[in-house]
Structure formats: C-alpha cells, structure tokens
C-alpha positions in Angstrom: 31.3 76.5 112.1 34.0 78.7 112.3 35.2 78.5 108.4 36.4 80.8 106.0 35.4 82.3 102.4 37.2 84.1 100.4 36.9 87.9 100.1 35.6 87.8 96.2 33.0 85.2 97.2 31.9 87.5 100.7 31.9 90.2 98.7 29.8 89.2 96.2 27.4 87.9 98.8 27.4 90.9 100.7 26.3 92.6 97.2 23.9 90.0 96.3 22.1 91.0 99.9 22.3 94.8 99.3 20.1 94.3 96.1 17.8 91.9 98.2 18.6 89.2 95.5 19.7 86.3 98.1 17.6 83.5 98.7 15.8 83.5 101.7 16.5 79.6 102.3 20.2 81.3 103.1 19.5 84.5 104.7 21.3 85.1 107.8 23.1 81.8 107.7 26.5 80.6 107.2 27.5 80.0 103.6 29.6 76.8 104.7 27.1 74.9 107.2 24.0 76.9 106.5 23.1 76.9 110.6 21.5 80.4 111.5 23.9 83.3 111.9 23.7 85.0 115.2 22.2 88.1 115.1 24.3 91.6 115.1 24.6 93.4 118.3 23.7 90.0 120.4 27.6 89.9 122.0 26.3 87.3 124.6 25.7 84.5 121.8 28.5 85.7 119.5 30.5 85.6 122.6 30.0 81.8 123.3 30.1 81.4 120.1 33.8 82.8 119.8 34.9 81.4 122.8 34.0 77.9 121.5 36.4 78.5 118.7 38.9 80.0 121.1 38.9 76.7 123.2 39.2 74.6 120.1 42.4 76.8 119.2 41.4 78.5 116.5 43.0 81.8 115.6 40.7 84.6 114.5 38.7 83.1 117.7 41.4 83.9 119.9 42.8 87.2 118.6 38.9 88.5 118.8 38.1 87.0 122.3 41.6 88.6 123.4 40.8 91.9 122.5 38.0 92.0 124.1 39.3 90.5 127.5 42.0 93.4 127.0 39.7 96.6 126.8 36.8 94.9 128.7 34.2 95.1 126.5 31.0 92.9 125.0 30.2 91.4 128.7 33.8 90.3 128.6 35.4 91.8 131.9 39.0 93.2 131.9 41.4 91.0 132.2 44.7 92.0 130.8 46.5 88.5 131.6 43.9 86.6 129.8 43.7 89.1 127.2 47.3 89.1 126.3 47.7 85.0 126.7 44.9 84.5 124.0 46.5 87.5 121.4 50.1 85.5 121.7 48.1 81.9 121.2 46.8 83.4 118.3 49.9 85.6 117.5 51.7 82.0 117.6 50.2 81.1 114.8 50.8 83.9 112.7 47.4 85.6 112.4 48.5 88.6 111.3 45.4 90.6 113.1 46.5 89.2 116.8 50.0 90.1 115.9 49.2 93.7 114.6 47.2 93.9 118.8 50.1 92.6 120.3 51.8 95.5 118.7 49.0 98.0 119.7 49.2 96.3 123.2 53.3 97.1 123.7 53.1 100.4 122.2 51.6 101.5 125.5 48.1 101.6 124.2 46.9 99.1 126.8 50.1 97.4 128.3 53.5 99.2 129.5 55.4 100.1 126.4 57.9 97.8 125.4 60.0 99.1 122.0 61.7 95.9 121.1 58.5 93.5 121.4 56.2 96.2 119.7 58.7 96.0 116.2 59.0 92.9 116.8 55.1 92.0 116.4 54.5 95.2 113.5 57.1 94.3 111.5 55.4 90.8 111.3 52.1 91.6 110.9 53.1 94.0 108.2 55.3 91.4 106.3 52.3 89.3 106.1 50.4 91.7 104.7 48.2 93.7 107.2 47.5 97.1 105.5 46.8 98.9 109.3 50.3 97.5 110.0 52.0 98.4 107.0 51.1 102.3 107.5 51.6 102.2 111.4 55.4 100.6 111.0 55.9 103.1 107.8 55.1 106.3 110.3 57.4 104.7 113.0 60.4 104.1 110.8 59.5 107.4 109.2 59.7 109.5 112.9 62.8 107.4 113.4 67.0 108.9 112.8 67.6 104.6 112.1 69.7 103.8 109.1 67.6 103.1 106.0 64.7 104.4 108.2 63.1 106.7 105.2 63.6 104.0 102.8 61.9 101.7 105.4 59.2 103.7 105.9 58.8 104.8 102.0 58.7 100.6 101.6 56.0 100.1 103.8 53.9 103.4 103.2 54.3 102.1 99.0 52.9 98.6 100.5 49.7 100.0 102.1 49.0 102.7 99.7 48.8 99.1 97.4 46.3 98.2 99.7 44.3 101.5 99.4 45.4 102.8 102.6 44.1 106.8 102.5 46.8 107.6 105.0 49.6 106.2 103.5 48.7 107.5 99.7 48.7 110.9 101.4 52.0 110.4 102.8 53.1 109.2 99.3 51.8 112.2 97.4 53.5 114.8 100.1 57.1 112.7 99.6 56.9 113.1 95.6 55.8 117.2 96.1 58.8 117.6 98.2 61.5 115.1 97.1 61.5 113.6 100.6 62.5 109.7 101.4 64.9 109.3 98.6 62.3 110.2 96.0 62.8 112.4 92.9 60.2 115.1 92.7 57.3 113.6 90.1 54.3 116.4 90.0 52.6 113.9 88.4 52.6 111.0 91.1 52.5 113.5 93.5 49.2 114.5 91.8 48.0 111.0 91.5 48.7 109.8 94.9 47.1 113.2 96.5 43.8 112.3 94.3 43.8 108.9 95.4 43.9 109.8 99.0 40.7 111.6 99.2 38.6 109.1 97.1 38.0 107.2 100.7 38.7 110.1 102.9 36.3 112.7 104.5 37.0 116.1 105.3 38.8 116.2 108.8 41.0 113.3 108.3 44.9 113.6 109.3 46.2 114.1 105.8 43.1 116.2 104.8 44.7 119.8 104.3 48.8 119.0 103.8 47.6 116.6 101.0 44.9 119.6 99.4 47.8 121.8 99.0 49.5 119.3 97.9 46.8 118.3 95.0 46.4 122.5 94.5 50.3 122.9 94.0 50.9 119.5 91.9 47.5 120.5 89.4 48.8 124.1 89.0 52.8 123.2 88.0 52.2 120.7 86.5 49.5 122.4 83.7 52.4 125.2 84.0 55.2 122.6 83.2 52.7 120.8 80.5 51.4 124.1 78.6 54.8 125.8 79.1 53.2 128.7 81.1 49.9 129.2 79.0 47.6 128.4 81.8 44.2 130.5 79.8 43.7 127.4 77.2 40.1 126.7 76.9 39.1 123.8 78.9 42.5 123.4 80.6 42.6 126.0 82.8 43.5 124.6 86.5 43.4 127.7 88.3 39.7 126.4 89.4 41.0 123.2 90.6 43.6 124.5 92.2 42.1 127.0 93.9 39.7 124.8 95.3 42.2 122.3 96.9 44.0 125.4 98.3 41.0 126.7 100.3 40.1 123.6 101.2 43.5 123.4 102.9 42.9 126.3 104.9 39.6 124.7 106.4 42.2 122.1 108.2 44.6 122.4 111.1 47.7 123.6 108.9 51.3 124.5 110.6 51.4 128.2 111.0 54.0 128.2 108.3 52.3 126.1 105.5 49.0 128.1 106.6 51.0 131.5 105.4 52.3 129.6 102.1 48.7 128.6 100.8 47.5 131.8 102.2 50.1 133.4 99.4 49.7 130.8 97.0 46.0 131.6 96.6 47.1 135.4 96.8 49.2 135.1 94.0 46.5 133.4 91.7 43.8 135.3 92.2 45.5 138.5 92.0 46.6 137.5 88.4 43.6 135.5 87.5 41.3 138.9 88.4 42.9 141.0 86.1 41.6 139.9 83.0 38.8 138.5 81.8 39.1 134.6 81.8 37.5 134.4 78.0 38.4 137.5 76.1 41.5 138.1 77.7 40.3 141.8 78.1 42.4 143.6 81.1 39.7 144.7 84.2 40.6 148.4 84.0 38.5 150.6 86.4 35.7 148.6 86.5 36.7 145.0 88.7 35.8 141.7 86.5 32.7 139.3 87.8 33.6 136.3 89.8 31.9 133.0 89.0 30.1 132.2 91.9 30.2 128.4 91.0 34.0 127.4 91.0 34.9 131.2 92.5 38.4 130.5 89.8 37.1 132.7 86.7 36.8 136.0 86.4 34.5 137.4 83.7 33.7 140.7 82.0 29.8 139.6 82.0 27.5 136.9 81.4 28.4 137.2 77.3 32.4 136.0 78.0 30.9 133.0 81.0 
C-alpha cells in the first residue's frame, strides 16, 4: 500500500519476528493493509511494485526507483536522465533520502561534479535530519578554509554523533584530545566519545586506529590527572586499558608520524610498568618480572603477587 509506520512500532515488530512470537495470520504482510509482502531478493515484483508508487507520486517510491535507474541495477537499466528526474521529483518534496542522492549524484559520484548544487542538496538533507548527511556535510565543511567552516562542521559532526553516527563520534573524540574546532581539551569527553565510537564499529573502519590512541591517551591522563600521578591503585590501574587501545592502533593504517608517537607512548609505559612488580611494588632487579599473558599490562614477580 505504500504507507508508513513508525520506527518504535517497526521495531518492535521486527523484534517480535526475531523471537518467532508474531502471528502467522501477519507474517510477511503489511502491518497497514495485511496483503502479502513481496518476498526479499524478488527485484522484478518489488520493482513494479515501486514503480506503481513512483507513478502515483509518491516520494520514497521515487527516490528508490531513481537510484536504481542511476547505477543500473535490480533489472532497472542505466539511465541517468531518468534517474536524476525521479531523485529531483522526490527531492521536490523534501525527502530527505532523495535529497541526500542528489548530493551523492553532484559530488561526481555518478554525475559531473557540480559544487554549488551538491551544498545545496547536503545542507538540506542534513537540516532535516539525515544522519549520513549530517557527517558527509560536517567532513566537507571540516576539509574546507570557509569562514565558520570548523564550527560548521563541529555543528553537524555533534548532530550525527546524536544520531549514533560511529564516524562522526570518532571525529568528536579526536577534536576534544586535541583542542581542535574551537573546542577546549576535555579528556573526559574525549574519552567518552572515543568509547562510543567503537560500540558499532569493527576493526578496519576509517576512524579505527586515530580514535584507539585516542581512547589509550584519554584513559591514561586522565587516571593520571584523577589519582594525581598514582596510577598503581588496586583496581584502577589503566595501564592495561591503555595499552590495549595503543596496540590496537598500530594494527591500523596510522600516519607515519602518529605511528612513531604510539610506538613511544607504549615504549614509555611499558618500560616503567616492567620495572616493578604490579602488586608488591618490588623493583625487578636482575631477574626480569613475569608478564600477564591475559591483558599483557602487568608485570608480576610470580603467580603469588597475580
């Protein structure tokens, strides 16, 4: 039918047919008109489907049937023209997805770049709240020399991280560790922001080792800032955190620079960390102290002191 529900209800649907608790009366069908939903992967009866919707002028119909006429794909051949007529139908009635294409479209991703129209359509895809916008117009603002441009692009990189964009929480995290976009330096946001970032990120993502050593730094000041120094208190220690973060940062595609920095920044720990035992505080001496091969952050004089 072409109707909407709202993303608590679809959601709670979507759960309710994980744990195999739906009725099967209303399996596979619509919730609004309970016909028979077409089945996934079948693009030659979602695709008459869609373009019935398209002809009828509805929106999301258009903005999905244009896409695909753009990049020629699910038995839809490519035609740019057509493409590009249905995205502005669509983009005339401020659907923020078709607006956030016609940006993708004018960045020279499928059509000859064209600067002006490609702000134009980003900007107003991320001012109605598009989260991919939001984070694509924050990065162009933030490669930018513009006036206001940081603040711009701290704006919309805030906006998206809202959103729980990984990217721009990332981005976020980095600005508070080094006082950039206007910011004042906050370990603690700098820490938050890093965590947040890889709760829905996998190793290997764009941010993935700038934002470790950013979580390794921000864990190990700010414990030094918090404990004034002491960083051996029982069950406060971040030296294993930190450490972690750190060599996971060297498992990414780091600047040679930044590569050297954690590179000395893990030097630096484990040298001190090594020379006395983690419990007793006893120094190593002759004999070298045991590493814990678990966290590989503690140093022990034997099993007795782990």
């Amino acid at each position: 039918c072409g109707g909407w529900i709202c993303k608590h209800c679809g959601d709670e649907r979507n759960a309710k047919y994980k744990a195999e608790g739906f009725d099967e009366m209303y399996r596979n069908k619509c919730p609004l008109c309970r016909e028979q939903m077409p089945i996934e992967g079948d693009y030659k009866e979602i695709g008459t489907m869609i373009l019935k919707h398209a002809n009828k002028g509805r929106a999301w119909a258009q903005m999905q049937l244009g896409t695909w006429y753009l990049r020629g794909m699910n038995g839809f051949a490519l035609d740019k023209q057509k493409g590009l007529q249905l995205l502005e139908q669509a983009a005339d009635q401020r659907d923020p997805d078709a607006l956030f294409m016609m940006a993708l479209a004018y960045s020279g991703e499928m059509l000859e770049r064209d600067e002006s129209k490609y702000m134009y359509y980003l900007k107003e895809a991320a001012d109605l709240g598009h989260r991919d916008a939001q984070q694509q117009l924050a990065k162009t603002y933030n490669a930018r020399r513009w006036n206001n441009a940081k603040e711009k692009s701290l704006h919309y990189f805030t906006l998206a991280a809202s959103q729980g964009d990984a990217e721009a929480r990332g981005m976020l995290g980095h600005n508070f560790m080094r006082a950039e976009c206007g910011l004042t330096e906050s370990l603690i946001l700098a820490k938050h922001y890093s965590e947040k970032y890889f709760e829905d990120t996998v190793e290997g993502d764009p941010c993935t080792p700038v934002s470790a050593f950013n979580l390794s730094l921000a864990l190990f000041h700010l414990s030094f800032k918090r404990y004034e120094g002491i960083m051996e208190i029982p069950g406060h220690s971040p030296i294993p955190k930190s450490l972690f973060w750190a060599r996971r940062a060297l498992k990414g595609d780091l600047k040679v620079e930044t590569n050297d920095l954690v590179i000395k920044f893990i030097s630096m720990i484990e040298t001190k960390e090594k020379s006395r035992c983690t419990n007793c505080r006893k120094e190593a001496g002759s004999s070298p102290l045991k590493r814990c091969i678990r966290c590989l952050g503690a140093w022990y004089c034997g099993k007795e002191c782990q």
